[in-house]
N, C-alpha and C positions, 0 to 999 in steps of 0.2 A: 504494500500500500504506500508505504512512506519509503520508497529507497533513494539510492544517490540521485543525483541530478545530471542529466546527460551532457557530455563537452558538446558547444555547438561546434562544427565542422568547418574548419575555417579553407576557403577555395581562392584561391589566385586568380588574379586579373590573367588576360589572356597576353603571352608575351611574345616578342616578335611581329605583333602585328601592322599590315600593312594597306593600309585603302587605294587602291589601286582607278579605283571607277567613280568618280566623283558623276551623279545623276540626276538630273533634275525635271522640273515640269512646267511648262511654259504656258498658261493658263488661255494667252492671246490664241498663240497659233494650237494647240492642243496637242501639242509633242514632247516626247519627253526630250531633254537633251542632254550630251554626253557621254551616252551608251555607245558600248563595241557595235562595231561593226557585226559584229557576228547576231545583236540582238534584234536589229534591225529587219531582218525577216521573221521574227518570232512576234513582231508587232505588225507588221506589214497588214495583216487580213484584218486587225481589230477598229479601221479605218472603215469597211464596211458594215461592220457590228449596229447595228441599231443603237443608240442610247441611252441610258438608264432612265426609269422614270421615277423622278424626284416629287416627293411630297411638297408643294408649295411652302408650306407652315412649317416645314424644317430652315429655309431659307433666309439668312440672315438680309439686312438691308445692303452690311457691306458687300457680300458674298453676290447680290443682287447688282450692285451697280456696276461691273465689269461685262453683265452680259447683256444691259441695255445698250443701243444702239442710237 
């Protein structure tokens, strides 16, 4: 019932590491930018994809004024 109290487990940062792909997304044109070359056909078809359909009343005013015209 009452026993010791367990060591918590102590785990090291990850070392060596290295960020090689710096990636972004560019809200204007709707593209990510930055990505290898090699990603660029694994996005290629999601340019036909239909687009999600957002709940109005999720949408902030700011989030709002970038896509008025």
């Amino acid at each position: 019932m009452f026993g010791k109290k367990k060591k918590k487990i102590e785990i090291s940062g990850p070392s060596n590491f290295e960020h090689r792909v710096h990636t972004g997304f560019d809200p204007q044109e709707q593209k990510f930018t930055g990505l290898p070359q090699q990603w660029h056909s694994l996005l290629a078809d999601t340019a036909n994809r239909p687009k999600p359909m957002v709940d109005p009343s999720c949408i902030t005013p700011i989030q709002l004024a970038p896509m008025k015209v």
